[in-house]
C-alpha positions in Angstrom: 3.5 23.8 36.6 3.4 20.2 37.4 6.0 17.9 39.2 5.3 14.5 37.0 7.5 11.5 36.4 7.7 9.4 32.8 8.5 6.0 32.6 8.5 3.7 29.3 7.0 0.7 27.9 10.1 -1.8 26.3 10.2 -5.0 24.8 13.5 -6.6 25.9 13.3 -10.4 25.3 17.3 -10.8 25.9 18.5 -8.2 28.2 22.4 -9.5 27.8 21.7 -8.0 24.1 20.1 -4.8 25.3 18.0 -4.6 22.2 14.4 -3.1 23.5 11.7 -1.5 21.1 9.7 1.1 23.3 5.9 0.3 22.6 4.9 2.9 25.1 4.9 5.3 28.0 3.8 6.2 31.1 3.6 9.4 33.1 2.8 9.6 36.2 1.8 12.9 38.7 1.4 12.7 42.4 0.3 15.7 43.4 -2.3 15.8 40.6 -3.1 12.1 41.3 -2.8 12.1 37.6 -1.3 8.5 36.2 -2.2 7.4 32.6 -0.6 5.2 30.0 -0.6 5.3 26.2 0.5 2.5 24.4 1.4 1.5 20.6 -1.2 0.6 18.1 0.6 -1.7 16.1 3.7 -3.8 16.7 5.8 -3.2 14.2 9.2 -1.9 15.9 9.3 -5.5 17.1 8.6 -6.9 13.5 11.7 -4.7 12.2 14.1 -5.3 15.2 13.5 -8.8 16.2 11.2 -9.8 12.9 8.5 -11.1 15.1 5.3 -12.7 13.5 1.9 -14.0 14.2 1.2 -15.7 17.0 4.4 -13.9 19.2 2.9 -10.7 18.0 -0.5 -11.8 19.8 1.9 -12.7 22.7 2.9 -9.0 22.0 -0.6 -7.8 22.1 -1.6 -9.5 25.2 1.3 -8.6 27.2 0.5 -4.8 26.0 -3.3 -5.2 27.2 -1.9 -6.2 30.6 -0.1 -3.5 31.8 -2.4 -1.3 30.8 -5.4 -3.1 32.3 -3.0 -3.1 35.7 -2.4 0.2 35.2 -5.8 1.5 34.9 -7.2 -1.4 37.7 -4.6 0.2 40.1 -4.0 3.3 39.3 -5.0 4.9 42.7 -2.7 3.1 44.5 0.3 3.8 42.1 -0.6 7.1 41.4 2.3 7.3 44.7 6.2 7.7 43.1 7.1 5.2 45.6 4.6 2.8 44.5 5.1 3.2 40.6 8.8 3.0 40.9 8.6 -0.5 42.7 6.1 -1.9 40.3 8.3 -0.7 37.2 12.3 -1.7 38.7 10.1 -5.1 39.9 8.2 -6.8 36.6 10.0 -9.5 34.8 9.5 -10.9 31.8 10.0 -10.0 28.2 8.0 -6.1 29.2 9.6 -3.6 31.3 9.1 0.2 32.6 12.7 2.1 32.7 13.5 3.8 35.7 11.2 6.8 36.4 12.3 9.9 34.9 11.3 13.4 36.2 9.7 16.3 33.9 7.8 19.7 34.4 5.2 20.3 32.7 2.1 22.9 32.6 -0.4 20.3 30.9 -0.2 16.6 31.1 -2.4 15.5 29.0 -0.4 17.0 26.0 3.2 16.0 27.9 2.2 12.2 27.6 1.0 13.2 23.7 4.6 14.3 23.3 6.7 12.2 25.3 5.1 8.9 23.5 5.8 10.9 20.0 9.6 11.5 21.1 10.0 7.8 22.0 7.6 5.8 20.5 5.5 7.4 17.6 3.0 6.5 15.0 -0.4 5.8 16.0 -1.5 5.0 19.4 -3.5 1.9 20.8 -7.4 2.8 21.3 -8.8 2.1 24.3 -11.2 -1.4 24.5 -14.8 -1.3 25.2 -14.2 -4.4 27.0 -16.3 -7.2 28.7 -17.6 -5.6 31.9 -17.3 -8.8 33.8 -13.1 -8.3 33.5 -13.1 -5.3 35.7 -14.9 -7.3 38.4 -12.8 -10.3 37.9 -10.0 -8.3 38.4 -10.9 -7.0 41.4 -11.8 -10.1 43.3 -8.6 -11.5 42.2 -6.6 -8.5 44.2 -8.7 -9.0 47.2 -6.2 -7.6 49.8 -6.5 -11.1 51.5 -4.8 -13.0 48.6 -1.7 -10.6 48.6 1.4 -12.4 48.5 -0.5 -15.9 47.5 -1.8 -14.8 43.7 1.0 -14.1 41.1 -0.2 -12.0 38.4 0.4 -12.2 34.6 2.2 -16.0 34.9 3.6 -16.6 31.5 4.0 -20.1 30.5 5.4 -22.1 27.8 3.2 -24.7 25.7 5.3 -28.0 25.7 6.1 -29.0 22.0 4.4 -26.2 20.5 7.3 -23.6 20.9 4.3 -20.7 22.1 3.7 -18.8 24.9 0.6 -18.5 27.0 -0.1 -15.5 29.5 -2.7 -16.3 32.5 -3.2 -13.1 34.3 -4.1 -15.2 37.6 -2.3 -18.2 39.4 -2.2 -19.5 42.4 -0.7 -22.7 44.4 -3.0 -25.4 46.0 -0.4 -28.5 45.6 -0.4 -27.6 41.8 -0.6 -24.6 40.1 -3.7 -23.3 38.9 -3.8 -21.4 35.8 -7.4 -18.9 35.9 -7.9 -17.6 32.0 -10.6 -15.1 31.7 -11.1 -15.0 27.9 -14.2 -13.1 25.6 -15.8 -15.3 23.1 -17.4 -12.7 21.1 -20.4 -14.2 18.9 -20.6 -11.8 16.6 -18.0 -13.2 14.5 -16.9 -17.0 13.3 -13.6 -17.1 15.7 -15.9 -17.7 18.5 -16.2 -21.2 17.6 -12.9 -22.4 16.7 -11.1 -20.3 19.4 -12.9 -23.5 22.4 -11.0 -26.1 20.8 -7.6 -24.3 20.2 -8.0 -23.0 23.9 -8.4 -26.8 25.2 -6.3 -28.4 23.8 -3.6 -26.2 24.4 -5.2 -26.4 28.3 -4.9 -29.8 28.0 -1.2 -30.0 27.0 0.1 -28.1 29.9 -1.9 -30.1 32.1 -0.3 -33.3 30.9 3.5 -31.8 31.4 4.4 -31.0 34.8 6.2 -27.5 34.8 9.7 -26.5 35.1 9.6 -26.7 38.8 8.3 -30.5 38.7 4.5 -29.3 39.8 1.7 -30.6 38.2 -1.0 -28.0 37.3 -4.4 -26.8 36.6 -5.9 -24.7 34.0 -8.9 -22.9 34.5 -10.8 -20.8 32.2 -13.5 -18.2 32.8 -15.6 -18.2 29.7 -17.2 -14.3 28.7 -19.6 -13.7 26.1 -20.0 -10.9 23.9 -23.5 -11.1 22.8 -26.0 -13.8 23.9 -26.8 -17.1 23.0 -27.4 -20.0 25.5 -26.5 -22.9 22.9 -22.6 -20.9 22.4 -22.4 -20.7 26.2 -23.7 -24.7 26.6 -21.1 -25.5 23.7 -17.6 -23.4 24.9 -18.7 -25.3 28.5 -19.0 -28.7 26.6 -15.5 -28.2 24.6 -14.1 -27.4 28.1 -15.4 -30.2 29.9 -14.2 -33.0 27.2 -10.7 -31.5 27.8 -11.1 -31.8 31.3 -10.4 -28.2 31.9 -12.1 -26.7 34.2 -14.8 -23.7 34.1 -16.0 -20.7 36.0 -18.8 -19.1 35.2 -19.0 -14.8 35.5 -21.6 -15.7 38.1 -19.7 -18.2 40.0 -16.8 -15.7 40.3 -16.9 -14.3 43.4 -17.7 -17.8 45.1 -14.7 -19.1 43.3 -12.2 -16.8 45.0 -13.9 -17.4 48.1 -12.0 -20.9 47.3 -9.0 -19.7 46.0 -8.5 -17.9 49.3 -9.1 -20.6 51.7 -6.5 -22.9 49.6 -4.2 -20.6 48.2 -0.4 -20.8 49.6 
């Protein structure tokens, strides 16, 4: 019998209204060292409570594929109560994990099947195949010397446009720089509209200075599923015209070398 603890996934955009939609849960086992996540496949508790639609459900979608990423990237370190419990009472933002709750259980595997039933249901999200590059990006990005100067997951509204953005990386230099990891996969046509929207809307926040009165940076690390050295000349071309600036998967590591000598 096992000693585990549950915690779940809301969406709480106005906590003074107390209106959350679970989209998933977590459950968590120390002595096992057991900690694993499942997470809704579609969104649409959110469309039938807060009638949510496109691009805030992709807000929606992104903010999912976070936590779980965090999650899974951390998941020896908060496989400790202690640990989990301070990440969940600590996130802000629009997500949040309830308070740990304790359960027995013989088999965890089917308790997380049958908590997320009881409190979420319908089908669950399937894990990405994603861009192995993202894994290491992730982890020089929580280099243990940048703790404390790197917030993670900075959300940030477009001027004008009435959108979010999520950047999973930020840090200060004078301004605040923005680091955007995103998969351009060539296999389909999105690939080559998805440049233009992603620099322009680049270029706007770097032409507003943010709530705080700092100016700031955006920063985008261009992946590719599939190969083709014209798309990757292209994307860098879009990126350049808008003045943002890139980081190749290869200049990665030498790029946080940067970051920590000049974050603050």
């Amino acid at each position: 019998m096992y000693n585990a603890y549950y915690s779940i996934i809301q969406y709480c955009p106005n906590p003074a209204r107390a209106e959350v939609a679970n989209l998933g849960v977590v459950l968590l086992c120390q002595d096992a060292s057991f900690l694993d996540v499942k997470l809704a496949g579609g969104n649409d508790r959110i469309r039938r409570i807060f009638e949510l639609r496109g691009e805030a459900l992709d807000f929606i979608d992104g903010a999912k594929q976070s936590i779980e990423d965090r999650l899974r990237t951390e998941k020896t370190r908060l496989c400790s109560l202690d640990e989990f419990r301070n990440f969940a009472v600590t996130r802000g933002g629009d997500m949040r994990l309830t308070e740990p709750r304790f359960v027995k259980t013989e088999n965890l595997e089917v308790e997380l099947d049958s908590l997320f039933a009881e409190f979420v249901g319908g089908r669950a999200k399937r894990q990405s195949r994603k861009n192995p590059h993202l894994k290491e990006i992730d982890s020089e990005f929580r280099r243990s010397s940048l703790e404390g100067r790197i917030k993670y997951d900075e959300i940030v509204d477009l001027p004008v446009m009435h959108k979010q953005m999520r950047f999973p990386y930020a840090y200060q230099n004078g301004a605040l720089n923005l680091i955007l990891p995103h998969v351009f996969d060539l296999s389909t046509q999105q690939w080559k509209s998805k440049p233009f929207e992603l620099a322009a809307e680049g270029r706007m926040i770097q032409r507003h200075v943010g709530p705080l009165g700092m100016s700031r940076k955006v920063i985008v690390i261009p992946l590719f599923k599939g190969s083709s050295a014209e798309a990757e000349r292209d994307v860098a071309t879009v990126f350049a015209e808008s003045e943002i600036k890139t980081v190749s998967a290869e200049q990665v590591a030498s790029f946080v070398d940067t970051v920590e000598s000049e974050a603050h």
